[in-house]
C-alpha positions as CSV (number, residue, x, y, z in Angstrom):
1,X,0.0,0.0,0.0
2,X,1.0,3.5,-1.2
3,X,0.3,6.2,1.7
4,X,1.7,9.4,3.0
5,X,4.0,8.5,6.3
6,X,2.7,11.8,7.6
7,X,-1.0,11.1,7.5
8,X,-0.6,7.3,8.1
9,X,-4.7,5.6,6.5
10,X,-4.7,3.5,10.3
11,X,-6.7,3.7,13.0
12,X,-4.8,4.3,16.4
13,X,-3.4,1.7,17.9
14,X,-3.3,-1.0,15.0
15,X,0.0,-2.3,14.7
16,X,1.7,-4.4,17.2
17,X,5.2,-3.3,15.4
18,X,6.0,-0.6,13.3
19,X,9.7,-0.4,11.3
20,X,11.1,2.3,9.4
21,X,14.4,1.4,7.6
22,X,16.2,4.3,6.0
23,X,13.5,6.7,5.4
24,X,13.2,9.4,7.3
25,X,15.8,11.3,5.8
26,X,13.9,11.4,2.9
27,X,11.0,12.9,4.9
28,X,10.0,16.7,5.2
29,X,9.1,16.2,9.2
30,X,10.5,13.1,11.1
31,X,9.0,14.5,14.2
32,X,5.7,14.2,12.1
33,X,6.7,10.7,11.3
34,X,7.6,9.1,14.2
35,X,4.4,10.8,15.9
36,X,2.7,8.4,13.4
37,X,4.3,5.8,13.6
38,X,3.5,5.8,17.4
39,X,0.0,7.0,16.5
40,X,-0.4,3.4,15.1
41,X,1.4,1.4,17.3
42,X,-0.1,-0.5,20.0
43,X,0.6,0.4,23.5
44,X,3.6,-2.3,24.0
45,X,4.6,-2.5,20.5
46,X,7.9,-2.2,19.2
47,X,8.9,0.9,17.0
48,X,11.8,-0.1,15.0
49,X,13.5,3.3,13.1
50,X,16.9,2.6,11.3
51,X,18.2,5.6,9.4
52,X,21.6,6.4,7.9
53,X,24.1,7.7,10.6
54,X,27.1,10.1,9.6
55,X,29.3,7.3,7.6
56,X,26.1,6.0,6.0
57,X,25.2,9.4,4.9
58,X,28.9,10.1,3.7
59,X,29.1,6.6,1.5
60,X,25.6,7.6,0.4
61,X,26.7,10.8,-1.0
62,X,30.4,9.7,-2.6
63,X,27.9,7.0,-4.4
64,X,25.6,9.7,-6.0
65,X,28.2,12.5,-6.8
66,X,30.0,9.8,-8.7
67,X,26.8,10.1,-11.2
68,X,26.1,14.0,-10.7
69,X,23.6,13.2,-8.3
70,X,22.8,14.1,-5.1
71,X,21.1,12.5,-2.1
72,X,17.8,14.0,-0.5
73,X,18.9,15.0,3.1
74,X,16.7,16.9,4.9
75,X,17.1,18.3,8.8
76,X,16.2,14.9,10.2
77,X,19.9,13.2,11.5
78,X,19.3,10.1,12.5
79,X,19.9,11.1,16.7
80,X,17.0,13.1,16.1
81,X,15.0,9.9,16.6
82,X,16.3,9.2,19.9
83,X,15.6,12.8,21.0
84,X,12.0,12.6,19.7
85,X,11.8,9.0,21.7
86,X,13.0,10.9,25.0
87,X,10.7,13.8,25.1
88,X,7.8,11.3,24.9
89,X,9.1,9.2,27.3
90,X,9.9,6.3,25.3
91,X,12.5,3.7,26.3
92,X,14.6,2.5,23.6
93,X,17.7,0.7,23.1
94,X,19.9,2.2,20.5
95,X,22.3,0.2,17.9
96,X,25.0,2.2,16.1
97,X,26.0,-0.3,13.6
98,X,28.1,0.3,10.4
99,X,26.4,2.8,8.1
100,X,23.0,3.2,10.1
101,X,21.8,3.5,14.0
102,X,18.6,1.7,14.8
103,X,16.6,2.4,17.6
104,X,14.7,-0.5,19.4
């Protein structure tokens, strides 16, 4: 299903897990996003956000200037995801892994 990760077409509370995997960076509002990605998820799920972390965002760029090309960034770094977590209070376990950080 095509939809708009900013206007999610779920009720509340559907999902028992929700995962995002490198797209939020492609996003105009992560906060936006990851408020509906909770929106959906079922008190207890598991949220599971990966994005690109500094040396994923580098490779990602030498790829695409290779080609003339760049790679949509916008203001959403990847710790941003752990900050939004915080402020609402959500515990998460964070992964820093090669070329993305997941948070759990």
């Amino acid at each position: 299903m095509r939809a708009d990760a900013l206007r999610l077409p779920f009720e509340d509370q559907t999902f028992d897990a929700v995962f995002s995997f490198d797209s939020l960076h492609h996003l105009p509002n992560c906060g936006a996003a990851v408020a509906e990605m909770l929106r959906v998820l079922r008190p207890g799920g598991i949220l599971a956000a990966a994005d690109l972390n500094d040396k994923g965002s580098r490779a990602i760029d030498e790829v695409f200037a290779r080609n003339d090309e760049a790679h949509f960034h916008n203001q959403c770094r990847v710790d941003v995801i752990g900050k939004i977590l915080g402020e609402r209070g959500i515990q998460y376990h964070r992964h820093r892994l090669e070329f993305v950080t997941v948070y759990v």
